[in-house]
C-alpha positions in Angstrom: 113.0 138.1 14.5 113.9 138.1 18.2 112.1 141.0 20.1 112.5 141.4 23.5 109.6 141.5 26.3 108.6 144.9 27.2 106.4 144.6 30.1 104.4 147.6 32.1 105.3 147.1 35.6 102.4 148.5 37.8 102.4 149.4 41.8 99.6 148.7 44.3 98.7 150.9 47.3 95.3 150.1 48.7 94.2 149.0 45.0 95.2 151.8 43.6 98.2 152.4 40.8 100.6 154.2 42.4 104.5 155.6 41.1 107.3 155.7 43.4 110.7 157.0 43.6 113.4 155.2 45.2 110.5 153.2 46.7 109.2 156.5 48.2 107.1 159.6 47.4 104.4 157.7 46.1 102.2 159.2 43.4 98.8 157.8 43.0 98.0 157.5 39.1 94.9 155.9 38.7 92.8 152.4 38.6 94.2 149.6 37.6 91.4 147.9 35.7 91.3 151.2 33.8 95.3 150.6 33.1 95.0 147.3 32.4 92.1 148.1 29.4 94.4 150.7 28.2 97.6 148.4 27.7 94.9 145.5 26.0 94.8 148.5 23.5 98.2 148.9 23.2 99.0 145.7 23.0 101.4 145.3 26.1 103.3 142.3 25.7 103.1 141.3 29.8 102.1 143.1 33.1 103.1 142.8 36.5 101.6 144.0 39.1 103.3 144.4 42.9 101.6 145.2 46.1 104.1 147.2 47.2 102.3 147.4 51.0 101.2 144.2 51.4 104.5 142.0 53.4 104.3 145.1 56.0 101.0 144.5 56.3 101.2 140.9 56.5 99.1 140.0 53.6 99.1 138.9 49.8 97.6 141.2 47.2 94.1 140.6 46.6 92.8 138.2 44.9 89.7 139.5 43.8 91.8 142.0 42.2 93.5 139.6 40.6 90.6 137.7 39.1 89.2 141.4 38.0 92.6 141.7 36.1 92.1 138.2 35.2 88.9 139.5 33.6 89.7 141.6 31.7 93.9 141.2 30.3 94.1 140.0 27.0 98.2 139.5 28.0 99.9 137.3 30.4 100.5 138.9 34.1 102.5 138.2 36.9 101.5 139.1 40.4 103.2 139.8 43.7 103.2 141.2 47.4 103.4 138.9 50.5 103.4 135.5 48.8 104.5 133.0 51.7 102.6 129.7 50.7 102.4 127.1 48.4 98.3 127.5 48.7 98.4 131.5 48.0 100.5 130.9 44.7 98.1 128.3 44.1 94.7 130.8 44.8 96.6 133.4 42.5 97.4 131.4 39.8 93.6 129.7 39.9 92.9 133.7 40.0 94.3 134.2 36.7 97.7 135.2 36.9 99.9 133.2 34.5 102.9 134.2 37.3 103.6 134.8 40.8 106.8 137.3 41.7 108.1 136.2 44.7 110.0 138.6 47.2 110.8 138.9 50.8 109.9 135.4 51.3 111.8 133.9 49.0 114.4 134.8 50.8 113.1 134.4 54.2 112.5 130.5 52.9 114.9 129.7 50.1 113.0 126.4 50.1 109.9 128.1 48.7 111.1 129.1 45.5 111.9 124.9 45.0 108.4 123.9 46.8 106.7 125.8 44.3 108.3 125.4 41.0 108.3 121.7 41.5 104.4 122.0 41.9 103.8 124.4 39.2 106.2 124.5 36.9 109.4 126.7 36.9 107.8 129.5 34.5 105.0 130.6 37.4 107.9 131.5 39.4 109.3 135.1 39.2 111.5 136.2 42.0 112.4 140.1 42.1 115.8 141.3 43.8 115.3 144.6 44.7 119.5 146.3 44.9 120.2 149.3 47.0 123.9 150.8 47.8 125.1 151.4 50.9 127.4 153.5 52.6 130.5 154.0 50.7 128.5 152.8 47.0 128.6 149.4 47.8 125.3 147.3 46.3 123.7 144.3 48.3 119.7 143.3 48.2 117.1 144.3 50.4 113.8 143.0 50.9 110.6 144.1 53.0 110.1 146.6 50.3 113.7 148.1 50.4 113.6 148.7 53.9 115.7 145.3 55.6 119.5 145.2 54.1 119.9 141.0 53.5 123.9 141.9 53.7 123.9 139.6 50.5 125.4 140.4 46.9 122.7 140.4 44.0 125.2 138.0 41.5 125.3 135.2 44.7 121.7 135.6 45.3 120.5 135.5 41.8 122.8 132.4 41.4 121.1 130.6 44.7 117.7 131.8 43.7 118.1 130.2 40.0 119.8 127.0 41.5 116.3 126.6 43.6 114.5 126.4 40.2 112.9 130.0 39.8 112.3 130.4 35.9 113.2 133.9 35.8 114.8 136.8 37.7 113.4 140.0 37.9 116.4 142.8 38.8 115.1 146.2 40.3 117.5 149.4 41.1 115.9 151.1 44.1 118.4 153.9 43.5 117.1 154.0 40.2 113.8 153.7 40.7 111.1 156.5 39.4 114.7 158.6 38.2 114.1 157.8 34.8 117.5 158.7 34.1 118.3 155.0 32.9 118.5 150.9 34.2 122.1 150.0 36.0 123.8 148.4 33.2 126.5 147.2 35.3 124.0 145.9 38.0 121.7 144.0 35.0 124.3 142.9 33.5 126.5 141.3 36.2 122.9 138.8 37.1 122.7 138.5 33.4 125.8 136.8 32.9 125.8 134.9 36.3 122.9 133.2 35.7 121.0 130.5 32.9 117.9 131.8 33.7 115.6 135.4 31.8 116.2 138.3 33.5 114.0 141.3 33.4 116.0 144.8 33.9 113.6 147.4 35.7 114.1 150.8 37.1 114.9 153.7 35.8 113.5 153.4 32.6 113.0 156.9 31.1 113.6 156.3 27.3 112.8 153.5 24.9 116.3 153.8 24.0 117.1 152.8 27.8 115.2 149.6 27.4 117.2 149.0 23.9 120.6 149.3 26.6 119.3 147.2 28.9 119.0 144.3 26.2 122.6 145.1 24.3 124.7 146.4 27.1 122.7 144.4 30.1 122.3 141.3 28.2 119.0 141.1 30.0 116.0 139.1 28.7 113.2 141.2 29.0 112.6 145.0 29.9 110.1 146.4 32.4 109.6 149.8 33.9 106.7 152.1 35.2 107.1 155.6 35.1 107.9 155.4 31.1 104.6 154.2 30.7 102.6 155.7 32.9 104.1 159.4 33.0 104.1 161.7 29.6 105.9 165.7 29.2 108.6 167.7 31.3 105.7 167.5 33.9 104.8 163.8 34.5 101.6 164.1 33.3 99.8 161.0 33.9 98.9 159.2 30.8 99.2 155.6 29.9 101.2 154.4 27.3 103.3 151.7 25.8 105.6 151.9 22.1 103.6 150.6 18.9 105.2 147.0 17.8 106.1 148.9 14.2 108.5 151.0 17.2 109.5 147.8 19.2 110.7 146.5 15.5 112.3 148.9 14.6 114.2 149.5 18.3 115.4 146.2 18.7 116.3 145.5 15.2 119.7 144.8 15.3 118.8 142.0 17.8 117.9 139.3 14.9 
């Protein structure tokens, strides 16, 4: 039976988990070692972890974090947050991560995403497009965090970033971000169907019915999202979680 990818995405401030909303208002949650022998528990299928400060500060994310999340996840992880080089994908991936999620750079250097699948393998290579509207509702991409409008539609990037050889797409609502009130469907599905490449929906996630949308109505891949599983109650109590496979089954049985 095909099952769908449902992967914890977790934010890094200063090594730290943190939550945002509309990549703002950030909430710090807890330590990420602590998250990541949690979701070994649960059985996550994937984590990815984003430094969310790390291109402003003209850095990657650390890789001595990384090889302590290396240490101790029983579950494949992707990494990102300032990756410019072939030789930091290469220290992160020697680090542990089985993926590097490429950004602001990739579409700085276009050529990057094309360097680096050619030297290790089209699967290591996540890129994330981060969508935002603008005045008068309509969407383009932004990068540096959400902060630097690229004046580019996500369908033309996603089709120039797949054409470069990335092995999978990672499509993030800013405007949906930490809402919880459910993925753009139209957004996730218009990259969906553009592109012969997985895509991963994320933001907005607030049900496990949203991720079951995202997969039916979005056509996406995969499903990732970070307040769901980090946040519990009308309050947002902080308290990792992640759905029982028995519940994945049964949520994305009509998908055989």
């Amino acid at each position: 039976m095909f099952r769908p990818r449902v992967i914890p995405c977790l934010l890094l401030k200063d090594n730290g988990l943190v939550k945002s909303i509309g990549f703002k208002n950030l909430k710090y949650i807890g330590d990420p070692l602590n998250a990541v022998r949690i979701f070994n528990d649960k059985k996550a299928d994937e984590l990815i972890f984003l430094d969310i400060n790390a291109t402003r500060e003209k850095r990657t994310i650390d890789v001595d974090l990384v090889k302590k999340i290396g240490e101790e996840c029983n579950m494949p992880f992707a990494v990102g947050g300032g990756i410019k080089t072939i030789e930091q994908i290469r220290e992160l991936l020697k680090a542990g991560a089985e993926k590097v999620c490429l950004n602001t750079f990739a579409f700085g250097e276009i050529g990057l995403i094309k360097k680096a699948s050619g030297e290790f393998g089209s699967s290591s290579i996540v890129v994330s497009i981060d969508v935002k509207k603008r005045m008068f509702g309509k969407q383009q991409v932004y990068v540096c965090s959400g902060t630097k409008a690229t004046g580019l539609d996500a369908v033309e990037y996603a089709q120039r970033i797949a054409s470069m050889g990335a092995g999978e797409i990672i499509i993030n609502s800013i405007d949906r971000d930490g809402t919880m009130e459910g993925y753009d469907l139209e957004l996730i599905k218009r990259v969906a169907n553009s592109v012969d490449i997985p895509v991963v929906a994320l933001g907005g996630a607030g049900s496990l019915n949203d991720l079951k949308m995202a997969v039916e109505v979005g056509n996406s891949s995969a499903v990732a999202a970070g307040s769901l599983f980090v946040f519990r109650g009308n309050r947002n109590a902080v308290l990792i979680n992640f759905p029982s496979r028995k519940e994945l089954l049964e949520l994305f049985r009509k998908q055989e």
